[in-house]
Structure formats: structure tokens, C-alpha cells
C-alpha positions in Angstrom: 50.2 -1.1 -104.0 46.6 0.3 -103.4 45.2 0.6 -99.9 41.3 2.1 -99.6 40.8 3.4 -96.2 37.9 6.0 -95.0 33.7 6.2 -93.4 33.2 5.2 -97.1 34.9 1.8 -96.5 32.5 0.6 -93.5 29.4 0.6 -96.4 31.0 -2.2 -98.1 29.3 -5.8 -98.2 31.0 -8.4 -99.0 27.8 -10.6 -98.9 25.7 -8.5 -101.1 25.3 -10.1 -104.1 26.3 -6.9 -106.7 29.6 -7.2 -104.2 29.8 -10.8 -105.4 29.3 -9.9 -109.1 32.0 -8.0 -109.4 34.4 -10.8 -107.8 33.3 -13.2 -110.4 33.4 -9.8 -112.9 37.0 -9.1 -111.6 38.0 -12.5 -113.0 36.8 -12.2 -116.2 37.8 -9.1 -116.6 41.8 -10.5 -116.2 41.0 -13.2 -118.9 39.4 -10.2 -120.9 36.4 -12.0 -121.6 34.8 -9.7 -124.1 31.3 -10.6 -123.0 31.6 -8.8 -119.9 29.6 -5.8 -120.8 26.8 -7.5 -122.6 26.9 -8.8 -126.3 26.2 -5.4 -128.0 29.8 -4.1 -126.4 31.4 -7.5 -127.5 32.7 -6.2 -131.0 34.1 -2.7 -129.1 35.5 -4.4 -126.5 37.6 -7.7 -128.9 39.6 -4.4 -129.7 40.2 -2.5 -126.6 41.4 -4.9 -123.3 44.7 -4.6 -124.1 45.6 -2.2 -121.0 44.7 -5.2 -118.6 48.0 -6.5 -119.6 49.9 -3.5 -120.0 52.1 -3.6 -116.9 53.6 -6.7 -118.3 53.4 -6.4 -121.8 54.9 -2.8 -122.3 58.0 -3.6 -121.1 58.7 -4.4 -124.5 58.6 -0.8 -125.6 61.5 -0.6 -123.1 64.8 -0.9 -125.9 62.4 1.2 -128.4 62.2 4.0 -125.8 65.9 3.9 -124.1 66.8 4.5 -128.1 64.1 7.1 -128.7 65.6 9.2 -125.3 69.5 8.8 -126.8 68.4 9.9 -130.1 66.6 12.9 -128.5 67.5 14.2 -125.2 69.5 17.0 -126.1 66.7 19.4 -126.7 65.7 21.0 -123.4 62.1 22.5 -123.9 59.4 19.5 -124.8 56.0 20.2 -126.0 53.1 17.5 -126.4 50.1 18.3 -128.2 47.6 15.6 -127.4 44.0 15.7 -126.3 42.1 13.5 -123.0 43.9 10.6 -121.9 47.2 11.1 -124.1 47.3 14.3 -122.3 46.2 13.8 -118.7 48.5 11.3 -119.1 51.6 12.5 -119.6 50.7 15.3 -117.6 50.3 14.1 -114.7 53.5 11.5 -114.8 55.5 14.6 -115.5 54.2 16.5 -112.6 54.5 13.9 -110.4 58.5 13.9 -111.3 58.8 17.5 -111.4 59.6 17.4 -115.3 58.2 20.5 -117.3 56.3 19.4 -120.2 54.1 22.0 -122.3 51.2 20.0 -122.6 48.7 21.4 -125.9 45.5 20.4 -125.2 43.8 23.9 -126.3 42.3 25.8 -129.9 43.0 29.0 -127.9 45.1 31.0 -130.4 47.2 32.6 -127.2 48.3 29.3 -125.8 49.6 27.6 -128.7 50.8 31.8 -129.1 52.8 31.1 -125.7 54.3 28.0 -127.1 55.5 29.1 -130.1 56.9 31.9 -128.7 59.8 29.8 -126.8 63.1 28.8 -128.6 62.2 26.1 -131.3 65.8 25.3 -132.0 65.9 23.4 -128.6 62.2 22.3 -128.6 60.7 18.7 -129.5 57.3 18.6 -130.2 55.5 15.1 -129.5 52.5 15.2 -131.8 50.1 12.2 -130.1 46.9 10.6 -131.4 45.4 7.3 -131.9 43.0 7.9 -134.7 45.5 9.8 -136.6 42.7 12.4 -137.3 42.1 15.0 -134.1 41.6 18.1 -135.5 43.5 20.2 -132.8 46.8 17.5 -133.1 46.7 17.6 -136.8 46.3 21.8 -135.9 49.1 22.2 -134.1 51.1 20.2 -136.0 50.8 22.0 -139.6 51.3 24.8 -136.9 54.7 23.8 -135.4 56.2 22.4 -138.9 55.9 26.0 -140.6 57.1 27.6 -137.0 60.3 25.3 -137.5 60.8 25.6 -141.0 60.9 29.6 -140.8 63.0 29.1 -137.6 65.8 27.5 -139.8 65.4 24.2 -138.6 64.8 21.1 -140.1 61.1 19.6 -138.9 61.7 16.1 -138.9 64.7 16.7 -136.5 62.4 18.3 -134.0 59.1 16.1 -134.1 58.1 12.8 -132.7 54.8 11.6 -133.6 53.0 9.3 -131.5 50.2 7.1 -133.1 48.4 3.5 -134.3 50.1 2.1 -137.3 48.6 2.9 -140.4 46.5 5.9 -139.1 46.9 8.8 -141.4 49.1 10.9 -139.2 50.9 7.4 -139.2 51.2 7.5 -143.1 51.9 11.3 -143.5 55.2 11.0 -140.9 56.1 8.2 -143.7 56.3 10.9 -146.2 57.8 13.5 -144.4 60.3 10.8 -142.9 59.4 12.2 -139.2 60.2 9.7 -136.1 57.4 7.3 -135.1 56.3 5.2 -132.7 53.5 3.1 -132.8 51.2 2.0 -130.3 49.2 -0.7 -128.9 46.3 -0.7 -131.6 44.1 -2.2 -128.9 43.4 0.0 -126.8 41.6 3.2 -126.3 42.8 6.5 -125.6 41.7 6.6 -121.8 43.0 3.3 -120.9 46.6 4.3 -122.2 48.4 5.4 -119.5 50.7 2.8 -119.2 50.5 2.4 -123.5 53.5 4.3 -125.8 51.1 7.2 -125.4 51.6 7.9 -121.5 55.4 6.5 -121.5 57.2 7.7 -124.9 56.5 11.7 -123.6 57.8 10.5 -120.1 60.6 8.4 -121.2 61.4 11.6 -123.7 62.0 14.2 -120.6 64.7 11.7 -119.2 62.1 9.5 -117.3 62.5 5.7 -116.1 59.1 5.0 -117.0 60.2 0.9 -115.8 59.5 2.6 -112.1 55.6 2.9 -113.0 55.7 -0.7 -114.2 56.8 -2.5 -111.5 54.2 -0.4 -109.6 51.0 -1.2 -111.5 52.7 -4.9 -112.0 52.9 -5.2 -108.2 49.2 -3.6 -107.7 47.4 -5.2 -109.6 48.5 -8.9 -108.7 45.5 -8.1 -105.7 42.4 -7.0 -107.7 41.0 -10.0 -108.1 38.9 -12.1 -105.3 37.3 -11.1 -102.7 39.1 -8.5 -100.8 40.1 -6.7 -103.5 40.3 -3.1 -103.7 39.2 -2.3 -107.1 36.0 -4.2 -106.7 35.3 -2.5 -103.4 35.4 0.8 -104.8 33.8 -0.3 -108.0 30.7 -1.4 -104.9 30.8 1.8 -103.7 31.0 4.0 -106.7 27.5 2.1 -108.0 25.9 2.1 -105.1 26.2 5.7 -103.9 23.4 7.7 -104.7 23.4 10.4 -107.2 25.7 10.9 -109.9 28.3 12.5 -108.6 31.3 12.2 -106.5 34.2 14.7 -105.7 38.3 14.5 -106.2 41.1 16.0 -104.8 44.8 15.4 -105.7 45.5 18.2 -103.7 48.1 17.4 -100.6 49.2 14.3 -103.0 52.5 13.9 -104.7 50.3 13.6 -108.1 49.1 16.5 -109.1 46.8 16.0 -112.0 45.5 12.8 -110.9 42.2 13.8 -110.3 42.0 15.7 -113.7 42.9 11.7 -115.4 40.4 10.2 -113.2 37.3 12.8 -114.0 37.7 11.8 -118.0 38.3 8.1 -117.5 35.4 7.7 -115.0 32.7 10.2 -116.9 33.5 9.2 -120.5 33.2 5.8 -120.1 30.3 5.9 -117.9 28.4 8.7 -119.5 26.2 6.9 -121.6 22.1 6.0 -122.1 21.1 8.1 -118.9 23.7 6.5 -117.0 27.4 7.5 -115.3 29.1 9.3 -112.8 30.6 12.7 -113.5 33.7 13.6 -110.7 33.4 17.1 -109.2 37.3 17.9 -109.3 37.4 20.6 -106.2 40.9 22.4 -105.1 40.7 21.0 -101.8 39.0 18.7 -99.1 37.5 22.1 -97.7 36.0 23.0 -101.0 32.4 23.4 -101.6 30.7 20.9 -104.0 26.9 21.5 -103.4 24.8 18.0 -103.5 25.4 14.8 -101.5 28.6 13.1 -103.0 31.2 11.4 -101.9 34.2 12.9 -101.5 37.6 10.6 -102.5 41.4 12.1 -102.1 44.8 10.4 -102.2 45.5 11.5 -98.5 43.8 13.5 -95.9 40.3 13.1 -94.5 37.9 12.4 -97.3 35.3 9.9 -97.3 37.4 7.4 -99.2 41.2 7.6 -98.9 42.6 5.7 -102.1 46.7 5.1 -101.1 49.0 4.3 -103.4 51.8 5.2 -106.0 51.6 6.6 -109.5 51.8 3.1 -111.5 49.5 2.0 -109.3 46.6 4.3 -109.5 47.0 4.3 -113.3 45.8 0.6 -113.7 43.6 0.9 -110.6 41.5 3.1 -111.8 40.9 1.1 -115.0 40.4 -1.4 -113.4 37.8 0.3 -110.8 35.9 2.2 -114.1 35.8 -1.0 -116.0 33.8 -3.2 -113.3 32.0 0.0 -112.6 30.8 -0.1 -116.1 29.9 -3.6 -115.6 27.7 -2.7 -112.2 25.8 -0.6 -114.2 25.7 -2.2 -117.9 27.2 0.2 -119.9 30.0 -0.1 -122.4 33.2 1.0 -121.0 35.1 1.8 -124.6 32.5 3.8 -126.8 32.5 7.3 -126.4 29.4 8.0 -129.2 29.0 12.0 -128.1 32.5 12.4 -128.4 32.4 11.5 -131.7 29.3 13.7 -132.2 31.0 16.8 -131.2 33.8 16.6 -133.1 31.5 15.8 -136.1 29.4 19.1 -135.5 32.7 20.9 -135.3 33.2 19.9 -138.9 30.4 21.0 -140.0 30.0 24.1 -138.7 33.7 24.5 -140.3 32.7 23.6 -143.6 29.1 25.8 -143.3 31.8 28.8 -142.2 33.8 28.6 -144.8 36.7 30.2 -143.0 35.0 32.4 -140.5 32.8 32.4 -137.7 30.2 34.3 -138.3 29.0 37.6 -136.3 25.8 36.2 -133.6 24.5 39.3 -131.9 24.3 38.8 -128.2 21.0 39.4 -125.6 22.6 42.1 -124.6 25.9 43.9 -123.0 27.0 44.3 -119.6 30.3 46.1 -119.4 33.4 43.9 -120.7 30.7 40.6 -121.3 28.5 39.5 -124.0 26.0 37.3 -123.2 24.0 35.0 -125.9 21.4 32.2 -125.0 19.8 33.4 -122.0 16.7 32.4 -122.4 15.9 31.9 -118.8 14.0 35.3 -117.2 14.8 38.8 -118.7 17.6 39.6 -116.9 20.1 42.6 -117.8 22.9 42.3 -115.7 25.5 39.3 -115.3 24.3 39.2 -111.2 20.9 38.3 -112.1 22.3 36.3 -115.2 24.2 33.9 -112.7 21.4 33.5 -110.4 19.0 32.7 -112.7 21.0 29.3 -113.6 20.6 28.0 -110.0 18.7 25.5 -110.6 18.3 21.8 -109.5 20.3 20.5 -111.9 24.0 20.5 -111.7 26.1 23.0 -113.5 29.5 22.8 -115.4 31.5 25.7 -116.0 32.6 25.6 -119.9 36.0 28.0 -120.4 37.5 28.0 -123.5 40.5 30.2 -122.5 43.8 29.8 -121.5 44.1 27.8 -118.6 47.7 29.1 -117.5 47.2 33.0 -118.1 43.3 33.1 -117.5 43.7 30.6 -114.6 41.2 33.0 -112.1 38.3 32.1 -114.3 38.3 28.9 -112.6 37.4 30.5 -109.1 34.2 30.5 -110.5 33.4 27.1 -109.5 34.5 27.2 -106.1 32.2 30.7 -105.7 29.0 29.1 -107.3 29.6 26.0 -105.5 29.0 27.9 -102.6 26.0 29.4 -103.4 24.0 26.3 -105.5 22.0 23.5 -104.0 23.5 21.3 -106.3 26.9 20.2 -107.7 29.0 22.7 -109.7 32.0 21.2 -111.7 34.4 23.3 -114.4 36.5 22.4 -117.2 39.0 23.9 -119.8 37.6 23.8 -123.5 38.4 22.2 -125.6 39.9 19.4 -123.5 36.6 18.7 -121.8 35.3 17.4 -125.5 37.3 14.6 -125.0 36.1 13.4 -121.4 33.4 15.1 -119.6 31.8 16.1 -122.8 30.5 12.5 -123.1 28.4 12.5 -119.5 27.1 15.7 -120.3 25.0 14.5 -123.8 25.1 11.2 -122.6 24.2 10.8 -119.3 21.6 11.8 -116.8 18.8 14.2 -118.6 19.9 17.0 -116.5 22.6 19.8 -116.6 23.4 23.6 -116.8 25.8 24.9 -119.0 27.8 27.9 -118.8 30.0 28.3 -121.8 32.9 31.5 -121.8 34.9 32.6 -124.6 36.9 35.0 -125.7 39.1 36.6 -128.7 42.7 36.1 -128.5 45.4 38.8 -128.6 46.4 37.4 -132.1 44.9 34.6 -134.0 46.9 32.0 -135.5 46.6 30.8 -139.3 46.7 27.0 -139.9 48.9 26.1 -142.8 46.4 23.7 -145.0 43.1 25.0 -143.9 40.9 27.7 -144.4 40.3 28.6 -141.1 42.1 29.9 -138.0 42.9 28.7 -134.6 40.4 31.3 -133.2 37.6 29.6 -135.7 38.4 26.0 -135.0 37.5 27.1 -130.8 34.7 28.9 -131.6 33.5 26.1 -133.6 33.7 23.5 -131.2 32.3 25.8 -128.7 29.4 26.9 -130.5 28.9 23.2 -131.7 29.1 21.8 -128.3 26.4 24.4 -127.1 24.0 23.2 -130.7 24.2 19.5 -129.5 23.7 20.1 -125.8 20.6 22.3 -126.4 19.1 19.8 -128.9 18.8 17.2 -126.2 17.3 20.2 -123.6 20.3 20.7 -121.5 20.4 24.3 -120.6 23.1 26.6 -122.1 24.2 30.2 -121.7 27.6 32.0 -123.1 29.6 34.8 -122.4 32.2 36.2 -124.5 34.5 38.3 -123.0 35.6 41.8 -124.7 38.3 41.5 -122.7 39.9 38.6 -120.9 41.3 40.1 -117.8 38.6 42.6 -117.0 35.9 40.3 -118.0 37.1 37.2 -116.1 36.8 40.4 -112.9 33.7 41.5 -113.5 32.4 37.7 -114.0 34.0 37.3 -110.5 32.7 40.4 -109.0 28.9 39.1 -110.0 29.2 36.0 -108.5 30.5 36.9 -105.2 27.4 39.2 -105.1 24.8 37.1 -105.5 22.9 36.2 -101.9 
């Protein structure tokens, strides 16, 4: 069950009339009336409602999972590579059950480096994708099936791949005879927590994904009508002013949470100069800069949202899709998404192999810095306080999240020191969620890009380029399409990843 309690709660009104819309929207939206979101998202959305009746419905992957765990629970090291919501996912059930589960969502030679580097006799490797065509799944894939073959072992015994029917990941694990299971076609990637791409990884670590059934089953039986929860928060998220709000799982028994929230929320919102991009902060006594509204899952934040995992998985699908409707946008296309991975392409193809040498604006010790184009400035200090500015700033680190982990103090140390909100995310992963608020929201944004080399780059069986290529790539092509539409964007490359990731640090704390 969901229970919304906090200050935010007494700005509800029942009587106001966009409170009423979303009633009568809350309806529809359980008959998944397709015409919800206005005629031009009528042909997107025929093909993407199925999650409304997921916590019914999947029960009927039940028998095809309980076989899937008895055909593969002896291996006792499981690694998913996935990207956004069949990621976060998974992620986040596993966390919330104290399950390890190596989750790829990186290009960053030295994690998928770490991964390798385990036992791959007793690993399974879930491969997971809708399309059938994400460049980093497909990646690490071709990666994993050479690692195994030179390992000894057989490849097909070790990977399960997770995907639409008929996609071509679907139609090469034909040929190579690997173990598949399909998906609900009808559904998009964010919305498929409770799909075969958030259970088959938890039912595959020993999980009784039935538990987070009954849970969203049970919820949502009280999100429609009058006094239901998901339309009062859908109220308040369109009604607050600004475009941001802040999360915290932190103090919850669901860590991750708020990382699945931020990418279902600012994808599907983040479009024609509209949306709502969530701040994801360590605690409820971090700095976010800005007026937002703070939301947790327990504590003393401006809206309490109470409730178990199952739960919060469909109610915030729920809450995102009659947000969408509040401010008429369509909750299923993602178009910059799509844009991104297009320009990573083509800077690919234009590479032909390699990324080529860009010199920098100049030097300062272990950094390289490229696109200032602010003030002269010479050092990183002045650097970091030139991009104070009124519009909000995210934090862009392709690295390793797990052994450069500091870099992401940053956020809390700028947040402290800009008049406006300061948000961070891991890259490539962002592509796939925030990346979409960022071209396609508000005309507004700062963008502070870090990247690095890796100890050892890693060769992709099939392709002419590397791991280290393919980041740099989408890094560099994020950066082209966010400074074609005037958003503001500055890199640094680190020399080296531990002494630069200090110094960065050491710059930021100084600045007055």
C-alpha cells in the first residue's frame, strides 16, 4: 500500500479543477484509453499501456521463471548488462533483498575490466534489451562471449538474454541457441519494472518476485477516485513551481529507488520545454540549491511517500503518467534519446576506430579542460566558478561509479555554493533517462562533462572500435547535441583518475 504524508500534502485541492482532471484522468488511464495524452501520442501510446496491467497479468511469467531459476541457480556470481529502466530496475529489487547483482550499465573499459576479471565458470550474464539494438548490451555481450569461450566454457550455458520477440538480439540467441525470454512487446523500457525485464534478473538470484506482485496488486486497487494518492501527487508535482524536485532513498529499505524514479520522471517529462528533472541528493540534510520540493520514503521531507517495493514500482507509473497528462506531454517517446545514441553512431563511423586527438584550453595539473568558453580562466578554481550561473547544473561523469565513487562529492560541494540546483549522474547511463530533460526540456542548463582513460581498454569482438572509443563517443556526442541547442558545456579529462578526481575536489571546496 502507498500512504503520502508531509507540509506538501496540506497544498492539495481536491476542488480545483486540474485536481479534478486527473480523477477523471486516473480512470481512463485504468481502461488505457489511448487518447489520454492528446491525439498526436495516440499511435505511441496503442503500444505502450501494457504496465497498467502488469501486477495481474505477469503472473503468467510465473511457471516460465520458477523453470528459468531451476535451470540456472547453480552459478553463484550474476551479472546484467542493461541500460535505464532494465537496469534501475533490477537494481534496486536486488538491493532491497540484499542480493549481489553486478549491474553493467557503463562503456568505461575498467568496469566491464572489474567484471571480467571475476570467475566466469560460475558467472551468468543476463544480457537485457528491448530494442534488441543498444550499443553497450550488444558491447558487452560480443565481450562476455569471447571472455567465456577462452575461459573454457561453453557461452550458451552461461547467458540468458532478455528481450522483445523478433528483435535482433532476439534472432541472433536463435542462432547461437542461447536461453531467451521474451517480454511484454507493449511496453517501454521505463515502465518495466514489474515486466520480464525487472523480474527474470530477480527471479534469477533466488528471488520470489510473486512478493512484489501482490504488493503493486494490492496498491494500486486505490489510485483511482478521489482520494487517491497517485493523483495527489501527480497535483502537486504539476503544480510546484520550477522544474525541479529533490529524492532521497536514503534511511529507506530501497536503496536505488530514487535513482528509478529520477529516469522515469525526467525522460518521460522532458520534452518541448516542459518536465521535471529530480535532484537525487545523499540525504534529507543535503544541499540542492533552488526552491524544490524535497520527497523521501521516510524521515522529514516535504512529502513522505510510504510504502513497499511492489508498490512504489507501479505508483510511480502511475503518478508520472497523469503527470504527463497535467502538463500535455507524451509519456512514452523519448525523441533525444534516440538522438544521442544516433550521434554516437556517427561519430563512430566518422572515427573509423579511434577517437581522435582534440587539444584542450589548456592544463592544470592532472586535468584537461576543453570547451570553456566562458571567461579566460586558467585554473580549475576559477573554471568551476565561472559555471555558477542561473541555470541549473548536472554533473556528467563518465567513470566508474564503484572505484571513482568520490567524484560524486562534487554535487553535494557545488550544491553548496550555487544559487541554483546542482544534480549528477554516471555516463553513460544518464543517456538513457536524464539525457532526455536535458535537450528536451526547459531551455536552460550547465553542463559539466568528466572523462577519463582507462587502465586498459577493451577490444570489442565484431567492431572496429574499443570500449574506450564507444564512451568517448557518446560523451563527446552528448556534448555536440547539447551545445547545438545553447546549453552550456565544459569537460575535463582526467590524466589520472585518482589524483584528478582530488584536485577537482580540492578546487571546489575553495571557491568562496
Amino acid at each position: 500500500m502507498i500512504r503520502i504524508h508531509g507540509d506538501a500534502v496540506s497544498a492539495i485541492d481536491k476542488v480545483d479543477s486540474l485536481y479534478l482532471s486527473l480523477v477523471e484522468a486516473s480512470t481512463r488511464l485504468r481502461g488505457k484509453d489511448v487518447s489520454l495524452w492528446g491525439k498526436a501520442s495516440e499511435t505511441e501510446a496503442r503500444t505502450r499501456l501494457a504496465w497498467v496491467d502488469f501486477p495481474t497479468e505477469s503472473r503468467k511469467l510465473l511457471p516460465v521463471l520458477d523453470s528459468l531459476w531451476s535451470q540456472f541457480n547453480s552459478y553463484n556470481r550474476v551479472i546484467l548488462s542493461a541500460m535505464g529502466g532494465s537496469s534501475l530496475a533490477p537494481q534496486v529489487i536486488a538491493a532491497s533483498n540484499n542480493k549481489s547483482l553486478i549491474v553493467l550499465d557503463s562503456t568505461d573499459p575498467n568496469v566491464v575490466r572489474r567484471a571480467l576479471d571475476g570467475d566466469l565458470l560460475s558467472t551468468l550474464v543476463i544480457v537485457s534489451s528491448k530494442s534488441g539494438t543498444t550499443i553497450e548490451v550488444l558491447s558487452h555481450l560480443a565481450i562476455f562471449e569471447q571472455a567465456l569461450l577462452s575461459a573454457g566454457a561453453t557461452p550458451k550455458d552461461h547467458i540468458v538474454i532478455i528481450t522483445d520477440a523478433h528483435s535482433p538480439l532476439d534472432e541472433y540467441a536463435k542462432r547461437k541457441s542461447i536461453k531467451t525470454i521474451h517480454a511484454e512487446p507493449n511496453v517501454g523500457g521505463r515502465y518495466s519494472a514489474l515486466s520480464a525485464y525487472g523480474l527474470a534478473p530477480s527471479a534469477l538470484l533466488g528471488l520470489d518476485i510473486s512478493v512484489l506482485l501482490d504488493q503493486a496488486q494490492e496498491a494500486e486497487k486505490n489510485f483511482e477516485g478521489l482520494h487517491s494518492p497517485a493523483v495527489a501527487v501527480a497535483y502537486l508535482l504539476a503544480k510546484q513551481s520550477g522544474h525541479f524536485i529533490s529524492i532521497t532513498d536514503a534511511g529507506s529499505e530501497m536503496p536505488g529507488l530514487s535513482d528509478w524514479i529520477e529516469q522515469l520522471l525526467a525522460e518521460s517529462t522532458g520534452k518541448g520545454g516542459k518536465g521535471i528533472l529530480p535532484v537525487v541528493v545523499e540525504n534529507l540534510s543535503s544541499p540542492v540549491s533552488g526552491s524544490t520540493l524535497s520527497i523521501a520514503f521516510e524521515g522529514n521531507a516535504d512529502l513522505i511517500v510510504e510504502g513497499d517495493l511492489g508498490s512504489q514500482f507501479i505508483f510511480w507509473e502511475w503518478v508520472t503518467a497523469l503527470l504527463c497528462y497535467a502538463i500535455n506531454v507524451d509519456p512514452f517517446n523519448e525523441p533525444h534519446v534516440a538522438l544521442s545514441k544516433t550521434k554516437t553512431t556517427s561519430l563512430l563511423s566518422q572515427w573509423a576506430g579511434s577517437s581522435p586527438s582534440v587539444p584542450s584550453n589548456y592544463v592544470d595539473g592532472d586535468v584537461e579542460v576543453f570547451g570553456s568558453n566562458q571567461k579566460v580562466v586558467t585554473t580549475l578554481s576559477e573554471l568551476l566558478s565561472s559555471i555558477h550561473l542561473d541555470d541549473y547544473l548536472y554533473i556528467m561523469a563518465f567513470l566508474d561509479s564503484e572505484m571513482d565513487f568520490q567524484i560524486g562529492e562534487l554535487r553535494n560541494i557545488l550544491a553548496q555554493r550555487c544559487s541554483s540546483p546542482v544534480a549528477f549522474g554516471w555516463g553513460p547511463r544518464f543517456l538513457h533517462s536524464t539525457g532526455q530533460f536535458h535537450k528536451g526540456g526547459p531551455d536552460m542548463g550547465a553542463f559539466l562533462q568528466i572523462t577519463a582513460d582507462p587502465e586498459e581498454d577493451i577490444k570489442i569482438p565484431g567492431q572496429a572500435f574499443t570500449l574506450q572509443t564507444l564512451m568517448m563517443a557518446q560523451a563527446l556526442g552528448d556534448a555536440e547535441i547539447l551545445l547545438g541547442t545553447n546549453r552550456k558545456v565544459i569537460r575535463l579529462h582526467l590524466k589520472n583518475r585518482e589524483k584528478g578526481i582530488s584536485q577537482i575536489l580540492s578546487a571546489a571546496r575553495s571557491i568562496s
